[in-house]
PQR file with spaces between the fields and no chain letter, atoms N, CA, C, O and H, PARSE charges and radii, in Angstrom:
ATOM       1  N    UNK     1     -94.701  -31.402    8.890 -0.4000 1.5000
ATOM       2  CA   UNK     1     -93.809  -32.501    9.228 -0.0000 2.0000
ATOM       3  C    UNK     1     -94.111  -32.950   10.647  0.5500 1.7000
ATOM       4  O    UNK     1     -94.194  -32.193   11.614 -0.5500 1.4000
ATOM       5  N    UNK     2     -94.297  -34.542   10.664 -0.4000 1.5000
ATOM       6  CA   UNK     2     -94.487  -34.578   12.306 -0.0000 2.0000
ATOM       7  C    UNK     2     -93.632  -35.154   12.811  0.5500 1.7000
ATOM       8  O    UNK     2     -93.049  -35.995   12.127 -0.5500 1.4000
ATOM       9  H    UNK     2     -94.229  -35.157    9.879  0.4000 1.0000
ATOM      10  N    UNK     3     -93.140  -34.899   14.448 -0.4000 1.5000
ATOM      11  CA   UNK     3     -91.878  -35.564   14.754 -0.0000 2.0000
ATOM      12  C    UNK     3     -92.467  -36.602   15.368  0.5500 1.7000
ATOM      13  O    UNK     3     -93.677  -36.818   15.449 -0.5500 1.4000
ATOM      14  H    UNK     3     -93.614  -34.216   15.004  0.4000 1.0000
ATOM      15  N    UNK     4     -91.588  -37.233   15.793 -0.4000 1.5000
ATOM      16  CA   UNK     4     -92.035  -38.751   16.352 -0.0000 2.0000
ATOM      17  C    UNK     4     -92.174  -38.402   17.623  0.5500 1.7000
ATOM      18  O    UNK     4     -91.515  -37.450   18.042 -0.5500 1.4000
ATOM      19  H    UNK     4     -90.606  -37.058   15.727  0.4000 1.0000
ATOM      20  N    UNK     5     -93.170  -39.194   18.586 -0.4000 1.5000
ATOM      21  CA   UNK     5     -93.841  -39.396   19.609 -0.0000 2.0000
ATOM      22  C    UNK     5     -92.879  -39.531   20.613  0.5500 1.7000
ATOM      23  O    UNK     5     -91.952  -40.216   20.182 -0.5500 1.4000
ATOM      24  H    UNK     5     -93.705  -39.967   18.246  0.4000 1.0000
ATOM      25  N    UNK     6     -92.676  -39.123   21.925 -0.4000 1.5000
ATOM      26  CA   UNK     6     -91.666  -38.995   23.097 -0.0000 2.0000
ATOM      27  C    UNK     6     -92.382  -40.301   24.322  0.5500 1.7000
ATOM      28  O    UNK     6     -91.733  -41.160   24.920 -0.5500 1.4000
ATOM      29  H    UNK     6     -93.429  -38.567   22.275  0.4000 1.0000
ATOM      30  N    UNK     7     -93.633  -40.092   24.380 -0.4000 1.5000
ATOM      31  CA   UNK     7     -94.188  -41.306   25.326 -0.0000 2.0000
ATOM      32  C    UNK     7     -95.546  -42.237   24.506  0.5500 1.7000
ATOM      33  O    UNK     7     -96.532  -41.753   23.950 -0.5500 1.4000
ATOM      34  H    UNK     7     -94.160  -39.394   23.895  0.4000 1.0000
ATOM      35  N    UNK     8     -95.275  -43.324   24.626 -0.4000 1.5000
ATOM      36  CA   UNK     8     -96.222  -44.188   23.948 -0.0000 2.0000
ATOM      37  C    UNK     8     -97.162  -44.655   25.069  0.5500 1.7000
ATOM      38  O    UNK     8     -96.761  -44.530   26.226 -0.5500 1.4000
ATOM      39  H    UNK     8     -94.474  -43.717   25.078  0.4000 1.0000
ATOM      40  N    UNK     9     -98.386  -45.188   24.834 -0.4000 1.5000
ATOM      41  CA   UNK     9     -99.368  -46.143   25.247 -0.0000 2.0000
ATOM      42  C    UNK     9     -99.246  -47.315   26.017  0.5500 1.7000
ATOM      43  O    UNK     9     -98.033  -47.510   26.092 -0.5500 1.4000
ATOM      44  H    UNK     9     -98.712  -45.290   23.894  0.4000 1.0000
ATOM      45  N    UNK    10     -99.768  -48.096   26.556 -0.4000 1.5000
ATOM      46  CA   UNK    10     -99.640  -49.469   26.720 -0.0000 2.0000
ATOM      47  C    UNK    10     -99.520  -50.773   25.416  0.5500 1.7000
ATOM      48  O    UNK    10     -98.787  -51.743   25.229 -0.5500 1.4000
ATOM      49  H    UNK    10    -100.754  -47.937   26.495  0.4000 1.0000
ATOM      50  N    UNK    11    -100.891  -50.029   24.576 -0.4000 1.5000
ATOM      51  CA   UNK    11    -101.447  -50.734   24.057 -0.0000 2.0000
ATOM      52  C    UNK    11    -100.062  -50.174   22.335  0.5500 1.7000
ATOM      53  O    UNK    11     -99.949  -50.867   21.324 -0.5500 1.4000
ATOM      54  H    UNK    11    -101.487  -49.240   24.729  0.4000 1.0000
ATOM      55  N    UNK    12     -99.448  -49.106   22.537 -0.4000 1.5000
ATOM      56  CA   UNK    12     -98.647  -48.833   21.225 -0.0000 2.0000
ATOM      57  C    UNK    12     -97.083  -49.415   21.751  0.5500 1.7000
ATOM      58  O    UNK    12     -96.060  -49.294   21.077 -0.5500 1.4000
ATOM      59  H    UNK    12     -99.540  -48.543   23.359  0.4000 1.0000
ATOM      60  N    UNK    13     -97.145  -49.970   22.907 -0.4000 1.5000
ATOM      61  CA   UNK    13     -95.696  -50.487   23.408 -0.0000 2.0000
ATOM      62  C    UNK    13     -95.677  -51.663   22.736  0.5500 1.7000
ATOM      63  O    UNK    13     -94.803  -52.057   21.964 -0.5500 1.4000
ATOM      64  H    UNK    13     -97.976  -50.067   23.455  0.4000 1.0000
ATOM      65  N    UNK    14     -97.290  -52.538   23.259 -0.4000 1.5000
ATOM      66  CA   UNK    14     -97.162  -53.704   22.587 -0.0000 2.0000
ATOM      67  C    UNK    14     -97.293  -54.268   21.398  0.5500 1.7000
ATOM      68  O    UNK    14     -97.380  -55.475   21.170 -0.5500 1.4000
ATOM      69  H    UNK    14     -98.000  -52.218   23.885  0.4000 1.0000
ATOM      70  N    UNK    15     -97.309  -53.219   20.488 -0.4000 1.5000
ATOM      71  CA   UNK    15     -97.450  -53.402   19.184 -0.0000 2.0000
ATOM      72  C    UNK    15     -96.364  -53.169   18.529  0.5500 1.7000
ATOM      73  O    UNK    15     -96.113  -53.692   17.443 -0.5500 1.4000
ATOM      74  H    UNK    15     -97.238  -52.239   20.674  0.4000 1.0000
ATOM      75  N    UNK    16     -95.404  -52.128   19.301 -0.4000 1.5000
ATOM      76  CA   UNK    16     -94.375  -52.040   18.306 -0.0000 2.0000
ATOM      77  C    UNK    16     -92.909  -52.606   19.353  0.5500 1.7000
ATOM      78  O    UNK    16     -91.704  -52.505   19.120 -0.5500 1.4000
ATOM      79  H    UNK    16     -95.608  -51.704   20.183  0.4000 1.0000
ATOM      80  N    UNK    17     -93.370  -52.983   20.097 -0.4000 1.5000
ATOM      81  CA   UNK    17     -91.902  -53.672   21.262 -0.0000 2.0000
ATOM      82  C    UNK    17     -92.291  -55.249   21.645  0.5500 1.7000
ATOM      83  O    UNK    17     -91.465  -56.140   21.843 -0.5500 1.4000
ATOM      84  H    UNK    17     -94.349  -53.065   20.286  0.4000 1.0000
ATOM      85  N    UNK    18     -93.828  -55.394   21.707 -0.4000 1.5000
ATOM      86  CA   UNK    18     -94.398  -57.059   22.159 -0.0000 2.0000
ATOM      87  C    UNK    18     -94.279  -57.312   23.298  0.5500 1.7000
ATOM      88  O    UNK    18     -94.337  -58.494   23.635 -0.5500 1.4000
ATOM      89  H    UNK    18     -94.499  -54.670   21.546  0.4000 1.0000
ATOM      90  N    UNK    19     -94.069  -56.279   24.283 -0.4000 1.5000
ATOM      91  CA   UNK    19     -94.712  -56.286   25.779 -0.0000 2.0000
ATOM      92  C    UNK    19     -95.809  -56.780   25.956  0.5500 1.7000
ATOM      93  O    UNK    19     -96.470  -55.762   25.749 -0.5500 1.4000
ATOM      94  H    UNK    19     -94.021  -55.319   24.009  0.4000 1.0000
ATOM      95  N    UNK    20     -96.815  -57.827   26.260 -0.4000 1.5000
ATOM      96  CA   UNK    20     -97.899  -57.948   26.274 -0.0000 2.0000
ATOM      97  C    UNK    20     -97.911  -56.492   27.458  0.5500 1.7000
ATOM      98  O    UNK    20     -97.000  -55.969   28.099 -0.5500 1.4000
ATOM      99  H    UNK    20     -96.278  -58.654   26.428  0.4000 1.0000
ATOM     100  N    UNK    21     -99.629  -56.141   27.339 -0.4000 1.5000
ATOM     101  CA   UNK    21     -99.894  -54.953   28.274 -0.0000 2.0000
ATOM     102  C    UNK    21    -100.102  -55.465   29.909  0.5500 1.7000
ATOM     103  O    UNK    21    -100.000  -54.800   30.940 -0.5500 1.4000
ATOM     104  H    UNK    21    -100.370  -56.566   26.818  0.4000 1.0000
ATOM     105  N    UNK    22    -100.433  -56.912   29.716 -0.4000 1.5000
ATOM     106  CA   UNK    22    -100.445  -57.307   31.218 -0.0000 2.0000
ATOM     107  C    UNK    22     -99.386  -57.319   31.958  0.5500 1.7000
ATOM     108  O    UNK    22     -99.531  -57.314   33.180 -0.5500 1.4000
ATOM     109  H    UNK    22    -100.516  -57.452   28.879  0.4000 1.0000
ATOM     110  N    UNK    23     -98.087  -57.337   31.380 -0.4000 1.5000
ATOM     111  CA   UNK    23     -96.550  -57.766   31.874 -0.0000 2.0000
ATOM     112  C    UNK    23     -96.060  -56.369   32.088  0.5500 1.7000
ATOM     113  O    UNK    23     -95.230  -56.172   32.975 -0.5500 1.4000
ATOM     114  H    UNK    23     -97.969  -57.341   30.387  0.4000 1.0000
ATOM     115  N    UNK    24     -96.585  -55.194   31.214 -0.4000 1.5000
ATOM     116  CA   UNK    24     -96.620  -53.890   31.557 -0.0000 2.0000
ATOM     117  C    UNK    24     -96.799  -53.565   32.790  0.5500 1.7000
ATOM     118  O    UNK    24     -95.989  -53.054   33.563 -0.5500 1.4000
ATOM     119  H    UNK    24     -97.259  -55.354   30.493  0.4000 1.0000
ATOM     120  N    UNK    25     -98.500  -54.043   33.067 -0.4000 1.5000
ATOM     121  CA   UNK    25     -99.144  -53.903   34.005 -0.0000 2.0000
ATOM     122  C    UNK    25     -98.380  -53.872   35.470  0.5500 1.7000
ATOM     123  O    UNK    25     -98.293  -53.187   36.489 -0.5500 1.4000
ATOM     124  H    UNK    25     -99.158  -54.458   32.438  0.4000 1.0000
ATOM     125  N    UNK    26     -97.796  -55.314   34.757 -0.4000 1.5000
ATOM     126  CA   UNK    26     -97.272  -55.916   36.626 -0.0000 2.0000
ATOM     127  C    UNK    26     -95.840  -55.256   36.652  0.5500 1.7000
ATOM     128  O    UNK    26     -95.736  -54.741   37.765 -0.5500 1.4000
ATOM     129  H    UNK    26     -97.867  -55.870   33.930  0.4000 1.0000
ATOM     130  N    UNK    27     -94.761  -55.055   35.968 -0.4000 1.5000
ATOM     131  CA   UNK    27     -94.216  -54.268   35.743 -0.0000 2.0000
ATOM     132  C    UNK    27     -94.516  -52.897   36.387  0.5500 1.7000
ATOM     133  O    UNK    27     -93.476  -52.300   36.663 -0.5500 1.4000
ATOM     134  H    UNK    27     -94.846  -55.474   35.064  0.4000 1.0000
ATOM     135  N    UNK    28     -95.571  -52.275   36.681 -0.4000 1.5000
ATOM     136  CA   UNK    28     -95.647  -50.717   36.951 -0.0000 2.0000
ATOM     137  C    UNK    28     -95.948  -51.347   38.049  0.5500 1.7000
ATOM     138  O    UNK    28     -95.019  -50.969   38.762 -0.5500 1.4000
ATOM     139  H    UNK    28     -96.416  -52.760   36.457  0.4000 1.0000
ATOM     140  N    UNK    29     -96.558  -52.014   38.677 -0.4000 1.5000
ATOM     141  CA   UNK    29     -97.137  -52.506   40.101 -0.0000 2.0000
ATOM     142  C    UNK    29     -96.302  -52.701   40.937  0.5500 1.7000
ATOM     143  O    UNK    29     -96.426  -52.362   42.114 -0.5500 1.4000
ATOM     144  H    UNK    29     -97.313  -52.322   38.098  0.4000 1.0000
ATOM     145  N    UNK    30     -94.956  -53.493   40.272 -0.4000 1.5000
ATOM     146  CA   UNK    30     -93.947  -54.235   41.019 -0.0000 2.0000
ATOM     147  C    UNK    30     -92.675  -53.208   41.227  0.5500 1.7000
ATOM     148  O    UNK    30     -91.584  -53.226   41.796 -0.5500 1.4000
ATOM     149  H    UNK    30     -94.855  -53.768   39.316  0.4000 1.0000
ATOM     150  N    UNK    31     -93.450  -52.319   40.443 -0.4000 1.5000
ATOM     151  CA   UNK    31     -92.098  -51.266   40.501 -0.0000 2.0000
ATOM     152  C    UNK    31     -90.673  -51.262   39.748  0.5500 1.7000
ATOM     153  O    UNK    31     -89.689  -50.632   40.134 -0.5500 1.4000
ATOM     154  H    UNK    31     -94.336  -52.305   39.980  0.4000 1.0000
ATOM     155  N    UNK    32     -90.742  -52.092   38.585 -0.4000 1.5000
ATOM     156  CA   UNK    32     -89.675  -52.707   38.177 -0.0000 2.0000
ATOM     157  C    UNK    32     -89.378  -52.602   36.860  0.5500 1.7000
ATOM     158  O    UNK    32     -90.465  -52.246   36.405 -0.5500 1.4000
ATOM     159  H    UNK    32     -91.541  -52.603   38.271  0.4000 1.0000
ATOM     160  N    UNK    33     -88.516  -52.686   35.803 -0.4000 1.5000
ATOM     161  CA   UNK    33     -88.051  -52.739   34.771 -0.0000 2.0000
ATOM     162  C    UNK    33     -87.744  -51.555   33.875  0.5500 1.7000
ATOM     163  O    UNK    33     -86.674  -51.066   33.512 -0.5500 1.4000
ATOM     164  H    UNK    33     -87.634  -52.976   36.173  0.4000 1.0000
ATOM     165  N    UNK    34     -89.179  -51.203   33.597 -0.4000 1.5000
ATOM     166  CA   UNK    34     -89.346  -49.951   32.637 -0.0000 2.0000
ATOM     167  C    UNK    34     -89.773  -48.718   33.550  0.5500 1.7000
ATOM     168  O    UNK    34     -90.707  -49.085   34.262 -0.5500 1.4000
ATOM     169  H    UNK    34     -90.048  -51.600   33.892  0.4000 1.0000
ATOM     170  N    UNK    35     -89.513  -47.702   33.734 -0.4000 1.5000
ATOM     171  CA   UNK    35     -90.126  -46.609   34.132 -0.0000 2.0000
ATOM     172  C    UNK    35     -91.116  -46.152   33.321  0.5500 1.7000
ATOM     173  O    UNK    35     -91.146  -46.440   32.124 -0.5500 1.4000
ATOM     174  H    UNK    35     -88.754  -47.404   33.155  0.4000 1.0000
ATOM     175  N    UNK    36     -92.230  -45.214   34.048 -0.4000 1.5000
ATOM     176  CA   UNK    36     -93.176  -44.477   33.357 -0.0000 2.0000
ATOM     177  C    UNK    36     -93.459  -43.936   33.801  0.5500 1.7000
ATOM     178  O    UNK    36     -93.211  -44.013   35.005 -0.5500 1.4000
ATOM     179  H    UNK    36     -92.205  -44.980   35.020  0.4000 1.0000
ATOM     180  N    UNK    37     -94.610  -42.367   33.086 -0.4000 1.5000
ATOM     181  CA   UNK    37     -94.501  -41.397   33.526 -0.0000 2.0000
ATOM     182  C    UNK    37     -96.581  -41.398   33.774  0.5500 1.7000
ATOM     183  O    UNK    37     -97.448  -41.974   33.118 -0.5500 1.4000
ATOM     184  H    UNK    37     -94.812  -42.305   32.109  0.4000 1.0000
ATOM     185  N    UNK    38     -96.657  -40.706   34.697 -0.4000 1.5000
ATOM     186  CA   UNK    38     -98.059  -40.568   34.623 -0.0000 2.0000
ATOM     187  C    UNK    38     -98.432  -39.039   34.513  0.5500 1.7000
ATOM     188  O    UNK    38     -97.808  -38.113   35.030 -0.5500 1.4000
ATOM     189  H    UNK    38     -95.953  -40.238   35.230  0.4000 1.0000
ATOM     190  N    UNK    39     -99.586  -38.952   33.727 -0.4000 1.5000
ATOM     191  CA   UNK    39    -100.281  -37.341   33.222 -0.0000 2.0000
ATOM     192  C    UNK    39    -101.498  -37.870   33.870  0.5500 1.7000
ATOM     193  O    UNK    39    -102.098  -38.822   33.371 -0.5500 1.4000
ATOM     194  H    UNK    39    -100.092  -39.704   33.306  0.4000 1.0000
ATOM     195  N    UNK    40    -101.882  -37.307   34.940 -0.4000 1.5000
ATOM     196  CA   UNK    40    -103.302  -37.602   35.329 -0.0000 2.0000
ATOM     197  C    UNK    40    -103.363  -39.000   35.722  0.5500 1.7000
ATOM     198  O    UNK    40    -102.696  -39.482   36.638 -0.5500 1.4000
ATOM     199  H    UNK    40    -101.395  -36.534   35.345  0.4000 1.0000
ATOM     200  N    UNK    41    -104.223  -39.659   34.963 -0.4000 1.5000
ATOM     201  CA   UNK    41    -104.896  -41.111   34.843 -0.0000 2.0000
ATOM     202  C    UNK    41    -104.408  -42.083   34.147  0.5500 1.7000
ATOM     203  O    UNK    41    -104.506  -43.310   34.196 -0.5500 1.4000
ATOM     204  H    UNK    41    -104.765  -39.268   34.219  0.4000 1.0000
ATOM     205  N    UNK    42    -103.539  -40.889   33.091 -0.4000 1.5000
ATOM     206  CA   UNK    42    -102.978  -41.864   32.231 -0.0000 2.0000
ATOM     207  C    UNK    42    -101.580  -42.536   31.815  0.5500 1.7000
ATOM     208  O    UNK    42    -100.686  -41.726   31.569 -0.5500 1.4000
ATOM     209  H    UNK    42    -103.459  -39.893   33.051  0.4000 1.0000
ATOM     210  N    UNK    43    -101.375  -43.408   31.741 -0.4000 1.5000
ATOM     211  CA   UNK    43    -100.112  -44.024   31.896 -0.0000 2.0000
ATOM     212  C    UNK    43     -99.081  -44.188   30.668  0.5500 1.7000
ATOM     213  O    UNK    43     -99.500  -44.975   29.819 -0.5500 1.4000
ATOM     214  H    UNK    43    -102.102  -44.065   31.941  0.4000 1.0000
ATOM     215  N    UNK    44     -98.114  -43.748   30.453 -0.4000 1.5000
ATOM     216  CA   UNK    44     -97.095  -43.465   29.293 -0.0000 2.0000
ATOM     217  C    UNK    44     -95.882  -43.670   29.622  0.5500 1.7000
ATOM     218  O    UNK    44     -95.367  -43.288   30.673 -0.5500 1.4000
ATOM     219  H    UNK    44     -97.774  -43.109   31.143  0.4000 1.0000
ATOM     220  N    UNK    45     -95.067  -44.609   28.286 -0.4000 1.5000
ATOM     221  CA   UNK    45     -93.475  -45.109   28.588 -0.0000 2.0000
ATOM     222  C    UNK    45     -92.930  -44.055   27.674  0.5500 1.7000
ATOM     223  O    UNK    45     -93.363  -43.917   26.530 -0.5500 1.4000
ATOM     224  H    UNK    45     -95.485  -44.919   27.432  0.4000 1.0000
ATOM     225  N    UNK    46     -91.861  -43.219   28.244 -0.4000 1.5000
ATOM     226  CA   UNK    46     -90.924  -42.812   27.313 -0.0000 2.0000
ATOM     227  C    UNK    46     -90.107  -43.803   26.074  0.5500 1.7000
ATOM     228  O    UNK    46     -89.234  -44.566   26.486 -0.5500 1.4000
ATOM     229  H    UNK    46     -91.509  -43.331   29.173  0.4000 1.0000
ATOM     230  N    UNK    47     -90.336  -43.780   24.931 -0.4000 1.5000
ATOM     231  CA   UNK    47     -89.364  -43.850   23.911 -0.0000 2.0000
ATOM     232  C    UNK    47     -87.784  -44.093   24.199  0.5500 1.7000
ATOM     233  O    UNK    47     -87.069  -45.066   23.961 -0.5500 1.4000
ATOM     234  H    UNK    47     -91.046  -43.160   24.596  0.4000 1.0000
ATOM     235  N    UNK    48     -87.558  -43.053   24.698 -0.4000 1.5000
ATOM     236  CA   UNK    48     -85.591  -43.602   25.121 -0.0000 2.0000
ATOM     237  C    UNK    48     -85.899  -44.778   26.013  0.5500 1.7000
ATOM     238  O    UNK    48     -85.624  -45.872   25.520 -0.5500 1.4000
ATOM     239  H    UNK    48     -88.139  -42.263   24.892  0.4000 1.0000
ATOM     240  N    UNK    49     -86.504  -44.774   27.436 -0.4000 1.5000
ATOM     241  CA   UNK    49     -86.644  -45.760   28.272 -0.0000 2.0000
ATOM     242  C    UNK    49     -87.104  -47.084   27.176  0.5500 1.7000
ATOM     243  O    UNK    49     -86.350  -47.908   27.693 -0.5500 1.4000
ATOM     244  H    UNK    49     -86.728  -43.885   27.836  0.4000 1.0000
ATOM     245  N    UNK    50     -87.523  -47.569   26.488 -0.4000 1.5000
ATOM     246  CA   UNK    50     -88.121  -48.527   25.591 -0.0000 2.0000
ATOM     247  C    UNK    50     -86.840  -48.955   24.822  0.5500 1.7000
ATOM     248  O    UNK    50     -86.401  -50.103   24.759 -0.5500 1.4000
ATOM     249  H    UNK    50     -88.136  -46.900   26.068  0.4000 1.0000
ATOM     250  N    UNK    51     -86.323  -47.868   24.260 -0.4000 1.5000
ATOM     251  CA   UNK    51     -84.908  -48.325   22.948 -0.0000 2.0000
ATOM     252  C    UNK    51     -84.070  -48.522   23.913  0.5500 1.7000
ATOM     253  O    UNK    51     -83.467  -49.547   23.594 -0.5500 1.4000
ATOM     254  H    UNK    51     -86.679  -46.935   24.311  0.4000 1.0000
ATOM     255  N    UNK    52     -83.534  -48.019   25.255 -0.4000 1.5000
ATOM     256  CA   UNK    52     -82.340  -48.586   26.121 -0.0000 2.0000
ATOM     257  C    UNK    52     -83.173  -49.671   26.296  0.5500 1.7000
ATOM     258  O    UNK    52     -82.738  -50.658   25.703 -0.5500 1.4000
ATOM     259  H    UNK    52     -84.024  -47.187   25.515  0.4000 1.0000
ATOM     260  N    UNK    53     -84.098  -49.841   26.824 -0.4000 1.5000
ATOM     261  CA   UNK    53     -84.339  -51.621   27.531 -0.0000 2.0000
ATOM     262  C    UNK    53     -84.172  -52.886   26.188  0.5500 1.7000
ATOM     263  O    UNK    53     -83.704  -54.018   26.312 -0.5500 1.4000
ATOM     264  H    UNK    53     -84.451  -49.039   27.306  0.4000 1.0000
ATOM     265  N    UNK    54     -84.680  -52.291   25.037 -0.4000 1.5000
ATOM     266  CA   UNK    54     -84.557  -53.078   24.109 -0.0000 2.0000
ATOM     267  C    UNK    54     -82.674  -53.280   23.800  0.5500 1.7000
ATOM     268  O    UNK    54     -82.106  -54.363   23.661 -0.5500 1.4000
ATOM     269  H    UNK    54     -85.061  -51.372   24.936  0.4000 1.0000
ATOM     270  N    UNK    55     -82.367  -52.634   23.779 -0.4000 1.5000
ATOM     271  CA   UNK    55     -80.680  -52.413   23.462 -0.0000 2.0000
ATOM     272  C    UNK    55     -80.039  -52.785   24.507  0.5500 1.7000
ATOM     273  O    UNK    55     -78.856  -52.962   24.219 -0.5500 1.4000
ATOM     274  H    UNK    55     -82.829  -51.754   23.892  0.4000 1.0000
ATOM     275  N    UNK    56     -80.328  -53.045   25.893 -0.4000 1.5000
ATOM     276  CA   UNK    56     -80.051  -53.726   26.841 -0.0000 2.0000
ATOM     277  C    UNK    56     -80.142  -55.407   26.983  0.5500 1.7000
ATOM     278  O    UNK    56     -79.408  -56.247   27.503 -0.5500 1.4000
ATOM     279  H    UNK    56     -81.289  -52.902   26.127  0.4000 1.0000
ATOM     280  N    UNK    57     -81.256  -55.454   26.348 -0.4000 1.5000
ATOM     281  CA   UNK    57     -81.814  -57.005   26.273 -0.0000 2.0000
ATOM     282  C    UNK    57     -81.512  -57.651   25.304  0.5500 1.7000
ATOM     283  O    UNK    57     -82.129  -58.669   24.989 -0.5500 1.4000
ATOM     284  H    UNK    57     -81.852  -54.771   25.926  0.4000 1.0000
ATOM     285  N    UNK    58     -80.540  -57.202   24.665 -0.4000 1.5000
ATOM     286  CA   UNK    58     -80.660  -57.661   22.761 -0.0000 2.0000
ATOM     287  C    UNK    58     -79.477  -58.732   23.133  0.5500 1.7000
ATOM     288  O    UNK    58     -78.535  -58.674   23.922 -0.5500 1.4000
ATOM     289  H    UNK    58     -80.039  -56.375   24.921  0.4000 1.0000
ATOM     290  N    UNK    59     -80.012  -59.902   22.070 -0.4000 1.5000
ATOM     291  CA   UNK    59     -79.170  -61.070   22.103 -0.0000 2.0000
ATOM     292  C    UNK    59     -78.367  -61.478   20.963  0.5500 1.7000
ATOM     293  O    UNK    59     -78.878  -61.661   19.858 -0.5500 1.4000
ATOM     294  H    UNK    59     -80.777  -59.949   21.428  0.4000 1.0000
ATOM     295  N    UNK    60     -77.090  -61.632   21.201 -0.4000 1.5000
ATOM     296  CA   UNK    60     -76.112  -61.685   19.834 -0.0000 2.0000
ATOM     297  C    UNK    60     -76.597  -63.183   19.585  0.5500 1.7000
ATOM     298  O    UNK    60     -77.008  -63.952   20.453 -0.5500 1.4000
ATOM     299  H    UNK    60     -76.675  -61.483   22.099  0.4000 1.0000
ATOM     300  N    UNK    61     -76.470  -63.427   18.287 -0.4000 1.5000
ATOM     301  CA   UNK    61     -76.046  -64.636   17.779 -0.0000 2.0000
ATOM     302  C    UNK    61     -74.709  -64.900   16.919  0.5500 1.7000
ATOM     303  O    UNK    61     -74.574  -64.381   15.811 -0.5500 1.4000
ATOM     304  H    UNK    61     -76.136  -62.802   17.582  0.4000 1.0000
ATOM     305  N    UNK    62     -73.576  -65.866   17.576 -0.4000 1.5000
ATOM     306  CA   UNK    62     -72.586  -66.592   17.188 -0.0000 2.0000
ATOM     307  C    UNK    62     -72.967  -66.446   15.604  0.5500 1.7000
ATOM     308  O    UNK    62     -73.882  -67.127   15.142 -0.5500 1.4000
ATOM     309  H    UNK    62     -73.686  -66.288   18.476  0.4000 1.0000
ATOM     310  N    UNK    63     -72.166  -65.452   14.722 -0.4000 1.5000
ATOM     311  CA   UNK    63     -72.056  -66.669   13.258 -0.0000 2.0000
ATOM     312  C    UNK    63     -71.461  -67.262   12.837  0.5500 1.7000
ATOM     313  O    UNK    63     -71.627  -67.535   11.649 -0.5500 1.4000
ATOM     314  H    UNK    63     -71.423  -64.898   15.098  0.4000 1.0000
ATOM     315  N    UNK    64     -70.123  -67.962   13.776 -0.4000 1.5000
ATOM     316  CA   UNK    64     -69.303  -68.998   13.385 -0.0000 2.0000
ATOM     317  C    UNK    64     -70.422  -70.475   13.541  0.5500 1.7000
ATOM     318  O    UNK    64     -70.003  -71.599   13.264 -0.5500 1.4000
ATOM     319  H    UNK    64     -69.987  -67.740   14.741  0.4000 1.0000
């Protein structure tokens, strides 16, 4: 059984959230939005950090 993944990619953010990876990019540069964690060289967003920002940003629509 495999459990689901704790830090994703650049390139698996924007596939399953639609971050382009450049807005990522500037994002980690600018110091701003999303946190991430670095292993070495390589750069990874936690999962919770991703579902709060998404659940933060989410837009109701009126159905009256």
């Amino acid at each position: 059984m495999d459990t689901p993944p704790q830090h994703l990619t650049e390139i698996e953010v924007e596939r399953l959230y639609g971050i382009p990876r450049r807005t990522l990019q500037m994002w980690r540069f600018q110091r701003r939005v999303l946190p991430f964690e670095k292993f070495g060289r390589l750069v990874r967003y936690r999962v919770a950090d991703l579902e709060r920002y998404a659940k933060e940003h989410l837009v109701s629509v009126d159905d009256t």
